[in-house]
Residue frames as a rotation matrix with the C-alpha (Angstrom) as fourth column:
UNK 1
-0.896 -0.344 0.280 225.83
-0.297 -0.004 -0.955 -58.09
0.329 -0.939 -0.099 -33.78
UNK 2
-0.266 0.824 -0.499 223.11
0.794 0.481 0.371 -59.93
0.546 -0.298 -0.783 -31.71
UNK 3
-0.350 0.342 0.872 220.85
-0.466 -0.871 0.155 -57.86
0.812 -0.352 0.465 -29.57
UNK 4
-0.792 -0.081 -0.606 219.63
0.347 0.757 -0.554 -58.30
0.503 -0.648 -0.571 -26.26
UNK 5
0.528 0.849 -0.029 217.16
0.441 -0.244 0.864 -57.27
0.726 -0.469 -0.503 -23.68
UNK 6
-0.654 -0.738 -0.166 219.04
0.545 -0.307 -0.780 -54.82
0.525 -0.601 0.603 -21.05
UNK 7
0.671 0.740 0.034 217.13
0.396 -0.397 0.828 -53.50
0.626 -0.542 -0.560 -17.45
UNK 8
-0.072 -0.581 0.811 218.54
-0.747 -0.507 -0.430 -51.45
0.661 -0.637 -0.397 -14.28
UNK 9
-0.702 -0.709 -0.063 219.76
-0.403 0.469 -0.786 -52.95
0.587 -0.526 -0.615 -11.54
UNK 10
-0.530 0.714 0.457 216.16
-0.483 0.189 -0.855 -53.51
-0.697 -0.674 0.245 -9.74
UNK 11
-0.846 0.218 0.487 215.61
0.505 0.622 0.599 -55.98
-0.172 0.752 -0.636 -13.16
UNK 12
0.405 0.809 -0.426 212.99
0.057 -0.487 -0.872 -53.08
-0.913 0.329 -0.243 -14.61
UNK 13
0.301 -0.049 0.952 213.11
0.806 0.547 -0.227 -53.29
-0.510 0.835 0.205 -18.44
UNK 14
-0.222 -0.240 -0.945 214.91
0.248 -0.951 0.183 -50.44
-0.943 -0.194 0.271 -20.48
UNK 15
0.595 0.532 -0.603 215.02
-0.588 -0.223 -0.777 -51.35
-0.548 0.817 0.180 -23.36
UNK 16
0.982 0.026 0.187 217.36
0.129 0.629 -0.767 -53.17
-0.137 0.777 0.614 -26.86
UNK 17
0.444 -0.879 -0.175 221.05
-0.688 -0.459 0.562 -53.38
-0.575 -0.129 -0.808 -26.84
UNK 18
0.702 -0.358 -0.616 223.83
-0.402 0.515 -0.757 -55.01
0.588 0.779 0.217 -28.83
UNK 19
0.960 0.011 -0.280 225.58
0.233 0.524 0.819 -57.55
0.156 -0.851 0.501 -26.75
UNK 20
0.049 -0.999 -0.022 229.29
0.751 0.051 -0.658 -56.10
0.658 0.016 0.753 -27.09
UNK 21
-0.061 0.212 0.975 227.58
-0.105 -0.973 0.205 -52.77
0.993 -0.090 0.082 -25.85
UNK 22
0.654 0.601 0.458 225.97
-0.453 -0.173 0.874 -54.32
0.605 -0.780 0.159 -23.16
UNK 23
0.480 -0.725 -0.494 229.62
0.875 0.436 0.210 -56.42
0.063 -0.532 0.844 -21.78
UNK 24
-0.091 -0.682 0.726 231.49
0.609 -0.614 -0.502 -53.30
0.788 0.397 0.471 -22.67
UNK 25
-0.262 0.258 0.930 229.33
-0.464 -0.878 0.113 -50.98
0.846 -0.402 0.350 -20.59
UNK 26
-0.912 -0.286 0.293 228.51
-0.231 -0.230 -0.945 -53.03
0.337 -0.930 0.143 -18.38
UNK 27
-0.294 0.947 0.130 224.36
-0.872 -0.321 0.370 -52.94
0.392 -0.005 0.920 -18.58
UNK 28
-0.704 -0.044 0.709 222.51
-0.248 0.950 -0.188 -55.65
-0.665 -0.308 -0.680 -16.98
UNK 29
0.146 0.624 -0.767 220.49
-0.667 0.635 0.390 -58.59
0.731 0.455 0.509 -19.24
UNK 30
0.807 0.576 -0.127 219.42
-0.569 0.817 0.093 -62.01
0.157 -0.003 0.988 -18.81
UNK 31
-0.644 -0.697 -0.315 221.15
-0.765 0.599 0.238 -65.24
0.022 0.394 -0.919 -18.70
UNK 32
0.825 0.539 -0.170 219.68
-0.497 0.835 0.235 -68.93
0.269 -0.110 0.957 -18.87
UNK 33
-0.380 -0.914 0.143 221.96
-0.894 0.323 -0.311 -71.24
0.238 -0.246 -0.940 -16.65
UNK 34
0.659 0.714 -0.235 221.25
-0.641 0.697 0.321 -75.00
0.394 -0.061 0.917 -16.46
UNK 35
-0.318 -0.929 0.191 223.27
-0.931 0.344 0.122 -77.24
-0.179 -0.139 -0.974 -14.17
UNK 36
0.365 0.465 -0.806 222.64
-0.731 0.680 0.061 -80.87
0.577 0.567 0.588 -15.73
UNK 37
-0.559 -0.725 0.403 223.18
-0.824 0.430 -0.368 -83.93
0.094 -0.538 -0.838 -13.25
UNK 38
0.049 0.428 -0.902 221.96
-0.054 0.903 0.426 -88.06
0.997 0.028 0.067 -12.85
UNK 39
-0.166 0.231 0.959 220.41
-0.961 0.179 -0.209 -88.89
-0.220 -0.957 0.192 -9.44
UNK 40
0.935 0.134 -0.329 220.57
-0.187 0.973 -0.135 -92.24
0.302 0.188 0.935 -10.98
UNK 41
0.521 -0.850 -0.078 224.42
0.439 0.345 -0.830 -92.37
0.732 0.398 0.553 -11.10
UNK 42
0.954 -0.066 -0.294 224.93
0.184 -0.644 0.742 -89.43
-0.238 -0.762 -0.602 -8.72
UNK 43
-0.462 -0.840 0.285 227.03
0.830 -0.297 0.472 -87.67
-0.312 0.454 0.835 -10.91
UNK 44
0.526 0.493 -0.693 226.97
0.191 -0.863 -0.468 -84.14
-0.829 0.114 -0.548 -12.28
UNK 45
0.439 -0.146 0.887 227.86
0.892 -0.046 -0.449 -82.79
0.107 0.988 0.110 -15.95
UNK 46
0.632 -0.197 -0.749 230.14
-0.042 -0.974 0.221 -79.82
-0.773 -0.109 -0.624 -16.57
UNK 47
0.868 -0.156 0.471 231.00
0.430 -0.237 -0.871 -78.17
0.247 0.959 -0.139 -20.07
UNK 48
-0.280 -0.948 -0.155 234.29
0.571 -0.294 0.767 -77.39
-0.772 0.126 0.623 -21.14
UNK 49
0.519 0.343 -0.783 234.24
-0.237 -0.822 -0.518 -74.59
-0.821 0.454 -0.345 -23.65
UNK 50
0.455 -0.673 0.583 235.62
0.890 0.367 -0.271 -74.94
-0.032 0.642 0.766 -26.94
UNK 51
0.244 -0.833 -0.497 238.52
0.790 -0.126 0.600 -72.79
-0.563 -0.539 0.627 -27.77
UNK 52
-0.933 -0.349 0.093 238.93
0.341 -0.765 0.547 -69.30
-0.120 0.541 0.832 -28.67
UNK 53
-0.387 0.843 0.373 235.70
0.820 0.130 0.557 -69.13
0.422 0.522 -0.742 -28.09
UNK 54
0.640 0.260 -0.723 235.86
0.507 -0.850 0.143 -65.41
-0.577 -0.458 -0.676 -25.98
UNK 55
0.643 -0.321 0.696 237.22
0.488 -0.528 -0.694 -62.35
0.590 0.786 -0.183 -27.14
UNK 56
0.435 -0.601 0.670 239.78
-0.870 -0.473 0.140 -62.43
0.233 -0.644 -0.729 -24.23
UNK 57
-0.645 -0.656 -0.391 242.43
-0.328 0.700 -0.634 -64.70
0.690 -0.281 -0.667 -22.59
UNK 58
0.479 0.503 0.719 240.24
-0.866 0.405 0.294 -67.59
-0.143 -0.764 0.629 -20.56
UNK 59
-0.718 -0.696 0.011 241.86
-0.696 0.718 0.023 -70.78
-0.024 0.009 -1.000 -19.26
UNK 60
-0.528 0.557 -0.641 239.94
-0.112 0.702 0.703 -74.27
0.842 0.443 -0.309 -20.08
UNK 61
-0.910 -0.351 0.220 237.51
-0.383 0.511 -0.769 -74.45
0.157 -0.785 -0.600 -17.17
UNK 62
-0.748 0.659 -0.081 234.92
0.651 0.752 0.103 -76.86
0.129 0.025 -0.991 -15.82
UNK 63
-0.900 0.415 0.136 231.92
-0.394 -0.906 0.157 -74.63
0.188 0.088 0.978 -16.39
UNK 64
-0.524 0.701 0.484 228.25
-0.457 0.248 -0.854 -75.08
-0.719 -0.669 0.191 -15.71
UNK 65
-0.256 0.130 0.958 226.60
0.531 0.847 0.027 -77.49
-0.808 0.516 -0.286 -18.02
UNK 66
-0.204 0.273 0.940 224.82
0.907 -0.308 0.286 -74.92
0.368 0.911 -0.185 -20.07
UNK 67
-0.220 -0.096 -0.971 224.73
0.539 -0.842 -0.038 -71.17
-0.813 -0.531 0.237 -20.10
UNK 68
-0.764 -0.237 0.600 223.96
0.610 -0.569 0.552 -68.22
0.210 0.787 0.580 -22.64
UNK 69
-0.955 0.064 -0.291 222.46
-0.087 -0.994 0.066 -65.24
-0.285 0.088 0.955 -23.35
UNK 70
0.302 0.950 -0.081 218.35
0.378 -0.197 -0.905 -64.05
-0.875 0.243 -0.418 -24.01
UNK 71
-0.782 -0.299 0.546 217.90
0.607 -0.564 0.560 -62.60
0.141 0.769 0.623 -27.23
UNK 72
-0.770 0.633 -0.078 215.70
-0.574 -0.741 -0.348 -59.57
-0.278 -0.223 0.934 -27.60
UNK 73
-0.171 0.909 -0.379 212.45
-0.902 0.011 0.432 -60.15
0.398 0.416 0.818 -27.53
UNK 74
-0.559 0.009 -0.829 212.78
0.039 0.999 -0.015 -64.10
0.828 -0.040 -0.559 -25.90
UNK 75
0.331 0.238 0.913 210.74
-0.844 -0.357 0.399 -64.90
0.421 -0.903 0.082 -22.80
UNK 76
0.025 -0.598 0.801 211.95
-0.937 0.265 0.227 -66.98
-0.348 -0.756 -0.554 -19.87
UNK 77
0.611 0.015 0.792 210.59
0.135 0.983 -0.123 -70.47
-0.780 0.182 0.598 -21.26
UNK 78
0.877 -0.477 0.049 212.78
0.130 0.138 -0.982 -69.88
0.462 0.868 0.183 -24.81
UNK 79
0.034 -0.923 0.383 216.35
-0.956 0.081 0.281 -70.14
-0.291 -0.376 -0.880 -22.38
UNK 80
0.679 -0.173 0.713 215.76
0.109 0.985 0.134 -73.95
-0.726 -0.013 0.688 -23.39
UNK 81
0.919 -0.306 -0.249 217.34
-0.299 -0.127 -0.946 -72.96
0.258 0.944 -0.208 -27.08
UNK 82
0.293 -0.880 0.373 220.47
-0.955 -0.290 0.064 -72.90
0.052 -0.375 -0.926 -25.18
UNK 83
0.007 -0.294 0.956 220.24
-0.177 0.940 0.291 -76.60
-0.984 -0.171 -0.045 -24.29
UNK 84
0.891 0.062 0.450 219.71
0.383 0.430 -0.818 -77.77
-0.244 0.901 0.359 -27.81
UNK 85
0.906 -0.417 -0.072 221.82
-0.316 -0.554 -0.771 -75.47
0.281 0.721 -0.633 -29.04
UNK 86
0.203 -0.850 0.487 225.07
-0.970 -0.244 -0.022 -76.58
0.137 -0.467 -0.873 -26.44
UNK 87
-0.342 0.076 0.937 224.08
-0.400 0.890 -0.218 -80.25
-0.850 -0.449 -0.275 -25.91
UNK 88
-0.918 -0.066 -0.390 222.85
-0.354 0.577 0.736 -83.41
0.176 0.814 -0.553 -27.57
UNK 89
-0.425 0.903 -0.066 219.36
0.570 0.211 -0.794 -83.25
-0.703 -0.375 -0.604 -25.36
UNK 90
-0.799 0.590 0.121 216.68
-0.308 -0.573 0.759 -82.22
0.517 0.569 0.640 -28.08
UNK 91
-0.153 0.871 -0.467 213.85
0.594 0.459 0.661 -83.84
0.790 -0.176 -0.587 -26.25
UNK 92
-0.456 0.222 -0.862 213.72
0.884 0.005 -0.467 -82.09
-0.100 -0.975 -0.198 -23.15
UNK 93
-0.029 0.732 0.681 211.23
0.665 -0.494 0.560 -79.67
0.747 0.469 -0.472 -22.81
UNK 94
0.184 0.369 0.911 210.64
0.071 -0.929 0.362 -76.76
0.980 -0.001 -0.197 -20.42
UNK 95
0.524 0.646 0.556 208.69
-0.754 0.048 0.655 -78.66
0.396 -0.762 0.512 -17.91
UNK 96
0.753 -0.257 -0.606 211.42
0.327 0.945 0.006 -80.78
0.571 -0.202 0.795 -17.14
UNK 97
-0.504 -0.840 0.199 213.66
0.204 -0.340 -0.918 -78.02
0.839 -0.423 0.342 -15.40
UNK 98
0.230 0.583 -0.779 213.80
0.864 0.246 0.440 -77.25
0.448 -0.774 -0.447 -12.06
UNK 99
0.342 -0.126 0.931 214.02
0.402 -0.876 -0.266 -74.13
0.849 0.465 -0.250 -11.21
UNK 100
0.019 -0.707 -0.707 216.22
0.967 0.193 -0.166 -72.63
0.254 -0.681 0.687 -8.43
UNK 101
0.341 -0.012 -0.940 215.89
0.786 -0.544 0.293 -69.02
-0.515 -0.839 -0.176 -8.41
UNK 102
0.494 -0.532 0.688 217.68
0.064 -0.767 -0.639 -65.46
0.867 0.360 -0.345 -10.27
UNK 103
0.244 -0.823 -0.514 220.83
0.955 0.113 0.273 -64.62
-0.166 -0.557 0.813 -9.30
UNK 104
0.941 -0.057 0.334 221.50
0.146 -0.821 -0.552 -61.62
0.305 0.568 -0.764 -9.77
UNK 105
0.485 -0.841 -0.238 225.34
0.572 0.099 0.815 -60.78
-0.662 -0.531 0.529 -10.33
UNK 106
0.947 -0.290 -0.138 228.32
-0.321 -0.887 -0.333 -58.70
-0.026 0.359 -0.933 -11.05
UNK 107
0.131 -0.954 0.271 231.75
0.638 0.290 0.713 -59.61
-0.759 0.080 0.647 -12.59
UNK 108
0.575 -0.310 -0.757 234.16
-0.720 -0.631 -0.289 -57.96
-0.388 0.711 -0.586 -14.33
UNK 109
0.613 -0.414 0.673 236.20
0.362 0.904 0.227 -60.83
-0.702 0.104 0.704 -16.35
UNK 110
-0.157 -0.744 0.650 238.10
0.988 -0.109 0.114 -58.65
-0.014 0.660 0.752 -18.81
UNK 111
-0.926 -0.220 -0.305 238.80
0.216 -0.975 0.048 -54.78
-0.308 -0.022 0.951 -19.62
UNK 112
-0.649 0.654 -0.389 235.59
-0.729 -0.680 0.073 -54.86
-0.217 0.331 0.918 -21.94
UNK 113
-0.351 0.424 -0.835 233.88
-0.106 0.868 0.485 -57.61
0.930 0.259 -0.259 -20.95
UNK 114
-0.896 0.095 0.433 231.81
-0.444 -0.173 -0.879 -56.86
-0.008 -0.980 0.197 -17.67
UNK 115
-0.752 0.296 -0.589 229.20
0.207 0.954 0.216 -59.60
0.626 0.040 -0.779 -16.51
UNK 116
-0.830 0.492 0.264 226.01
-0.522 -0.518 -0.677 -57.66
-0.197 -0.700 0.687 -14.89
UNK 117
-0.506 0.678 -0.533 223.36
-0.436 0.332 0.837 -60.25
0.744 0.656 0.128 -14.89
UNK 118
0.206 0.833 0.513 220.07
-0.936 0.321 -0.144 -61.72
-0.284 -0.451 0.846 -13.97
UNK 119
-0.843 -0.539 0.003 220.62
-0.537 0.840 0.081 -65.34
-0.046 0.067 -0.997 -13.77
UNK 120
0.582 0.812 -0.039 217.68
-0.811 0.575 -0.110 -67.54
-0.067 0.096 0.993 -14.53
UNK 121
-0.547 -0.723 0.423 219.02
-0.820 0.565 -0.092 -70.75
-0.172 -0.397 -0.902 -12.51
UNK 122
0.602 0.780 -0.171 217.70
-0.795 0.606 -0.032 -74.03
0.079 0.155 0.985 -13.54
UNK 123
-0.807 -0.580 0.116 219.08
-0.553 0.809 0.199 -77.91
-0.209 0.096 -0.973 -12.90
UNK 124
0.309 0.220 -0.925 218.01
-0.816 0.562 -0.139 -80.90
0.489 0.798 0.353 -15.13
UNK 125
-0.328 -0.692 0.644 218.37
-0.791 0.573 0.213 -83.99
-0.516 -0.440 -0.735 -13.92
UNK 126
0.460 0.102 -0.882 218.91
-0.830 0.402 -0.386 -86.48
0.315 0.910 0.269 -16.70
UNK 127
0.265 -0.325 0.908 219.37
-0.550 0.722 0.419 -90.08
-0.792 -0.610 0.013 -16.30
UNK 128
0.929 -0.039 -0.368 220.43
-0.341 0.292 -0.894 -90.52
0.142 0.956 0.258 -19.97
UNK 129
0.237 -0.951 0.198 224.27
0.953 0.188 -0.236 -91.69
0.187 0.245 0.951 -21.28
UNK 130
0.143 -0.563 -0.814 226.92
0.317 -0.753 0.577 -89.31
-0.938 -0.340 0.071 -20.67
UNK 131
-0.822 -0.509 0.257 227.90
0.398 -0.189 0.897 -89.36
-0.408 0.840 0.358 -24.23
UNK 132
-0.063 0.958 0.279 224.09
0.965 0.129 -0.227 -88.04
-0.253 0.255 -0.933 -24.87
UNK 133
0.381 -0.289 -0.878 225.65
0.228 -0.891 0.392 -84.45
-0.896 -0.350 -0.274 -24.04
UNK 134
-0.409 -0.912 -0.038 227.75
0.273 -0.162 0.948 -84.81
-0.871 0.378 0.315 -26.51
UNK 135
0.887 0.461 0.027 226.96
0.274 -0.479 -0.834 -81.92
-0.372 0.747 -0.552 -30.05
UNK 136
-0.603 -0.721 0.342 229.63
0.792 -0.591 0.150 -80.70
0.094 0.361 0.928 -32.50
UNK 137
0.786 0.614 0.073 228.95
0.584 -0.775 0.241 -76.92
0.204 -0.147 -0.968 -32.12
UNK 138
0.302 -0.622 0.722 230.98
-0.064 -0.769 -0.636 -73.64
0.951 0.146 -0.272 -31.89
UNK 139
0.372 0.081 0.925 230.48
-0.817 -0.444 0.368 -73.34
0.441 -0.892 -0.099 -27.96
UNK 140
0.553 -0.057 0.831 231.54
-0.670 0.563 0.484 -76.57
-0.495 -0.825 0.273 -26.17
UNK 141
-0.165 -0.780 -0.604 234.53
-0.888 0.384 -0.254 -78.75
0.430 0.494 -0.756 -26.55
UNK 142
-0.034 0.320 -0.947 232.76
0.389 0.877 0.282 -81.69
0.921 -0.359 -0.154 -24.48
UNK 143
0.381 0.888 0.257 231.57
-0.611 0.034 0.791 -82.63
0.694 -0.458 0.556 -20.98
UNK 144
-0.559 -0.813 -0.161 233.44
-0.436 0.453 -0.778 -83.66
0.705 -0.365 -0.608 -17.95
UNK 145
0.571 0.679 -0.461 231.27
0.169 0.453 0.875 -86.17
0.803 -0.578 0.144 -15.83
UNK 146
-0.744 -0.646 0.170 232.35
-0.212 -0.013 -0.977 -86.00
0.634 -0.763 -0.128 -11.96
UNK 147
-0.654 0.252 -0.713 230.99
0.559 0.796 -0.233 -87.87
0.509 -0.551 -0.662 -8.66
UNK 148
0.304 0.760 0.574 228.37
0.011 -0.606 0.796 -85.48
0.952 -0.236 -0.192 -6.54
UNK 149
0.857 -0.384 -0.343 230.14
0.460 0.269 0.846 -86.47
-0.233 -0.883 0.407 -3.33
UNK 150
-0.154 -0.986 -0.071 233.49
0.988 -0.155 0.008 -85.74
-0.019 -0.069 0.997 -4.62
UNK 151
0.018 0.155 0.988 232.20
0.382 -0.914 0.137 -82.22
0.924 0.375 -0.076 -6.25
UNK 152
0.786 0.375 0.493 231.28
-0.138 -0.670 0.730 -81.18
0.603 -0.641 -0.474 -2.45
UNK 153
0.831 -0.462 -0.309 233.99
0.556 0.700 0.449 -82.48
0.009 -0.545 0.839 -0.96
UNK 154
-0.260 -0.784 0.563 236.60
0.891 -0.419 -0.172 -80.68
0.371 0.457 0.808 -3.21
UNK 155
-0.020 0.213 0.977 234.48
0.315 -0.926 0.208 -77.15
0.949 0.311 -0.049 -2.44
UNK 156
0.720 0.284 0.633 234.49
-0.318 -0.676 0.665 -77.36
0.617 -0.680 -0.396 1.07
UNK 157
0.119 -0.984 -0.135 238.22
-0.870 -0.038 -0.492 -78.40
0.479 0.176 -0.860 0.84
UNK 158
0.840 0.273 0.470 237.93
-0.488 0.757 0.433 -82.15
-0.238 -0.593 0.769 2.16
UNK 159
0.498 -0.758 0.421 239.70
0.605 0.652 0.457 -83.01
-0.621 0.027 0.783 -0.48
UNK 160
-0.104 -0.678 -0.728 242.41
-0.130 -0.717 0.685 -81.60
-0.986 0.165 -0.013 -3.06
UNK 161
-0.777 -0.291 -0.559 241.63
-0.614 0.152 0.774 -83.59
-0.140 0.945 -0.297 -5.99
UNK 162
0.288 0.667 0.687 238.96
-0.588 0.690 -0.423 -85.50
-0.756 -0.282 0.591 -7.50
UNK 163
-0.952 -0.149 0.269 239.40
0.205 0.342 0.917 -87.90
-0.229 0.928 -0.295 -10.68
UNK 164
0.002 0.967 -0.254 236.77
-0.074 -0.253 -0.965 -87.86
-0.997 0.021 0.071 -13.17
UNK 165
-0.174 -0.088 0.981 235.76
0.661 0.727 0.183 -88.18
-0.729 0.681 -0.068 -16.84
UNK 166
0.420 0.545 -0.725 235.64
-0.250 -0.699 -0.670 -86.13
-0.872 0.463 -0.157 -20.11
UNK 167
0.076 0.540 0.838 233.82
0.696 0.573 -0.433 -87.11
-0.714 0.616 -0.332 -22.93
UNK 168
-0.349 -0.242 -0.905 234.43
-0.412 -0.828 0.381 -85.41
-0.842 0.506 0.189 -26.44
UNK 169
0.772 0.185 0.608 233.92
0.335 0.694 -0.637 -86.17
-0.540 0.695 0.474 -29.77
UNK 170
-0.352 -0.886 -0.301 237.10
-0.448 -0.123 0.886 -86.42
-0.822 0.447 -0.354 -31.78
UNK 171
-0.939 -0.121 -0.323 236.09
-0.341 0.459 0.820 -87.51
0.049 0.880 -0.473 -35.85
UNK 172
-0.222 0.964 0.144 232.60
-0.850 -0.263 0.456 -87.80
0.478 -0.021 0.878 -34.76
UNK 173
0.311 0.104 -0.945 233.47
0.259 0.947 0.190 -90.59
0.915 -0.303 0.267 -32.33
UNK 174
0.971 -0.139 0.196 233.24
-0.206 -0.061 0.977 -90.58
-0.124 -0.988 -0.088 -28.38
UNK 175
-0.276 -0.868 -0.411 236.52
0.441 0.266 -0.857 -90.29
0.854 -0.418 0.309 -26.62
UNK 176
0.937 0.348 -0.017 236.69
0.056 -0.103 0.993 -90.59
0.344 -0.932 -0.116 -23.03
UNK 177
0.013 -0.998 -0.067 239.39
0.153 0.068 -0.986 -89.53
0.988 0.003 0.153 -20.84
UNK 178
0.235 -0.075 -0.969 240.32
0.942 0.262 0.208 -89.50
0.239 -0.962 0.132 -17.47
UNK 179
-0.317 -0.394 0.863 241.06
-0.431 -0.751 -0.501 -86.09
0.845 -0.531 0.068 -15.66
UNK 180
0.091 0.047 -0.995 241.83
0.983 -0.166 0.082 -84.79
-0.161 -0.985 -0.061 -12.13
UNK 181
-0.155 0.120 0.981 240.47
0.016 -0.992 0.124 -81.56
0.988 0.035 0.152 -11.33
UNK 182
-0.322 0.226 -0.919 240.64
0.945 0.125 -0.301 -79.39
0.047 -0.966 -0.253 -8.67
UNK 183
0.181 0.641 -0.746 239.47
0.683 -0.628 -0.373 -76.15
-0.708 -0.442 -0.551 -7.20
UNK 184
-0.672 -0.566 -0.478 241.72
-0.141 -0.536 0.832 -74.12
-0.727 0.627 0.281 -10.06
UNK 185
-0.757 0.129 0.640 239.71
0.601 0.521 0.606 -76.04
-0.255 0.844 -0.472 -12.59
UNK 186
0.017 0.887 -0.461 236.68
0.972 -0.122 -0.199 -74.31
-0.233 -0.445 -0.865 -11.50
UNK 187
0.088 -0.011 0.996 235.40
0.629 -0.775 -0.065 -70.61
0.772 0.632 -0.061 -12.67
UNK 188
-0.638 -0.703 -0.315 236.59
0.537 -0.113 -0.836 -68.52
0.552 -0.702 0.449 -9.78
UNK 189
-0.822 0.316 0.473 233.95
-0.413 -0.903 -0.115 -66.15
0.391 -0.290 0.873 -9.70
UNK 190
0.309 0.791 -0.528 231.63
-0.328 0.609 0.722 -69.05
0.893 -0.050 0.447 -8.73
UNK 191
-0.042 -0.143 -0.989 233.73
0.441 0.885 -0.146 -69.93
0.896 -0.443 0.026 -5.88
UNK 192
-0.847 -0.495 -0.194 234.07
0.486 -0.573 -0.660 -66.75
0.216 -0.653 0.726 -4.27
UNK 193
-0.779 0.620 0.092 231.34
-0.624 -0.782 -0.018 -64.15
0.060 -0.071 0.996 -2.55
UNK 194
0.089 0.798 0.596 228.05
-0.966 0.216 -0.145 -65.82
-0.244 -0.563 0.790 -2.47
UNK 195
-0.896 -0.151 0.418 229.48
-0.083 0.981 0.176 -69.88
-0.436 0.123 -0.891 -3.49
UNK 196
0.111 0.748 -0.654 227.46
-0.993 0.052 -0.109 -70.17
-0.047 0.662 0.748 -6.39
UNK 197
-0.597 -0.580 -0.554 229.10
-0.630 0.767 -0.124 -73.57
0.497 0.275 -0.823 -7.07
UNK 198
-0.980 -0.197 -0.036 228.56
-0.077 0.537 -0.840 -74.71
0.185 -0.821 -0.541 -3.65
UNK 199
-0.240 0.971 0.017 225.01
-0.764 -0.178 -0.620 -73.43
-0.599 -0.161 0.784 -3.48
UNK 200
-0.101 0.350 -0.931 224.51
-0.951 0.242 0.194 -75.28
0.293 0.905 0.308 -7.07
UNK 201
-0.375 -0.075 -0.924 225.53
-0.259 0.966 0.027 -78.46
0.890 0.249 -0.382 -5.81
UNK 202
-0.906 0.377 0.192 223.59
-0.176 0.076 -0.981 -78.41
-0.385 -0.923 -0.003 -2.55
UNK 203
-0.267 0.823 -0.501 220.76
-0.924 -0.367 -0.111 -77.71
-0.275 0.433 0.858 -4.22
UNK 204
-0.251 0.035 -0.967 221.11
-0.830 0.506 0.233 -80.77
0.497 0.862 -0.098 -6.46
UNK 205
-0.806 -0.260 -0.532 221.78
0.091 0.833 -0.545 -82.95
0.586 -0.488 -0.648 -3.60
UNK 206
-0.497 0.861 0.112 218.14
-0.188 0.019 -0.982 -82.09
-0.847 -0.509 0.152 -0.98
UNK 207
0.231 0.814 -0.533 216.31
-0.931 0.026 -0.364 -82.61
-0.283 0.580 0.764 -4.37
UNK 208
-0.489 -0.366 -0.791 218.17
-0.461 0.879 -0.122 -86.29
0.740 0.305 -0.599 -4.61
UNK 209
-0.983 0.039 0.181 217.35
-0.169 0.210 -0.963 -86.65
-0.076 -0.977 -0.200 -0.72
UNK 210
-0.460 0.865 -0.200 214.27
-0.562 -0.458 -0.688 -85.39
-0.687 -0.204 0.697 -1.26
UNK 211
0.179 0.497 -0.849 213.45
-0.836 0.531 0.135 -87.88
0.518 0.686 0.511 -3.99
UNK 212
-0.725 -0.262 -0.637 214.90
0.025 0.915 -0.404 -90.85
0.689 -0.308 -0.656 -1.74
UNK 213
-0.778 0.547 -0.310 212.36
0.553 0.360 -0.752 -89.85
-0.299 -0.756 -0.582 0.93
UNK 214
-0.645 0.412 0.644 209.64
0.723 0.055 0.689 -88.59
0.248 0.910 -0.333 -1.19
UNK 215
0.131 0.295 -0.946 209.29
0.760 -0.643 -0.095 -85.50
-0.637 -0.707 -0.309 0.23
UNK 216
0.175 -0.393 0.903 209.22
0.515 -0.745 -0.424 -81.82
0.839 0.540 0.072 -2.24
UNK 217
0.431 -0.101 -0.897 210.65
0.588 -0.723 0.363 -79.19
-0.685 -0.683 -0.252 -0.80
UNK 218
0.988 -0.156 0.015 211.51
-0.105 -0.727 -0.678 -75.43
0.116 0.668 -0.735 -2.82
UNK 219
0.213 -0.975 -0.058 214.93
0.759 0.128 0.638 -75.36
-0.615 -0.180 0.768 -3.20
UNK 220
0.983 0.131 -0.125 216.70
0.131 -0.991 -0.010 -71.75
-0.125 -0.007 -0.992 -3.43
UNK 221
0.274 -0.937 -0.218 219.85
0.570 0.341 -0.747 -70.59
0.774 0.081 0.628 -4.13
């Protein structure tokens, strides 16, 4: 079993846990969350899990580009592992995220699988190929590309559908496919209570703005 880093609710360190312990009970840890998007293309990236990959019933949805667990002992800057480890970006380095803030949150998603975490929020904005995303790997069945306009559109119910693209690798060769996703597609607990989603993809967009008129401004969730 992997171990983690688990603290009390006012993120004060307790001490070393095994991560089934720490979903089971409940305890809060870490996460490293990275939402990956092109201000070249104005488009955003979102991972599809590969399958069977929880130890409960989850349906296929469009998830945030990259996500996972601290291990004991890591400090914030070692959440990059996660990219390498989920993606086909090895080059990117630390200093290339932008940081957004801790979330701190609470889901239950299964009987023994409860979600108390410190979020460590970061977005990437990569003006590579789509297919650049693309890693064989336990965790991710590919990468659904989708417009930045439509994405807000769909969350603050403009529209019902968007179209969009996802990109696998099937025999170690790209395949692209159309999809239409809507609001279902999406991890609920992101849409509901504080619009994480929504927050995510604001965010993405005043730092696009904010590069068209070359202004910085902090940007919070």
């Amino acid at each position: 079993m992997s171990k983690i880093d688990i603290y009390d609710d006012n993120y004060n360190y307790i001490g070393v846990e095994d991560k089934q312990v720490v979903h089971r009970n409940g305890l809060w840890h870490r996460v490293f969350t990275c939402q990956i998007f092109n201000s070249r293309d104005n488009c955003v990236y979102f991972q599809k899990k590969a399958p069977n990959r929880y130890s409960f019933s989850r349906p296929d949805y469009v998830d945030i580009s990259v996500g996972g667990h601290y291990e004991a002992g890591e400090n914030i800057e070692d959440g990059i592992r996660e990219i390498y480890e989920e993606t086909g970006l090895s080059d990117i380095k630390f200093q290339d995220l932008i940081s957004i803030g801790i979330r701190q949150t609470a889901s239950t998603i299964a009987e023994n699988y409860i979600a108390n975490e410190f979020q460590h929020v970061y977005l990437l904005d990569y003006k590579g190929d789509f297919s650049d995303l693309l890693k064989e790997n336990e965790e991710t069945s590919g990468f659904v590309k989708l417009d930045i306009d439509d994405v807000l559109n769909l969350l603050i119910c403009q529209k019902t559908s968007i179209k969009g693209e996802f990109a696998f690798l099937r025999d170690k060769t790209v395949t692209v496919e159309s999809v239409d996703i809507t609001l279902n597609d999406f991890v609920p607990s992101y849409l509901r209570v504080d619009q994480f989603m929504l927050r995510l993809i604001v965010a993405i967009q005043r730092y696009m703005d904010d590069l068209q008129s070359n202004k910085k401004r902090l940007l919070f969730l």
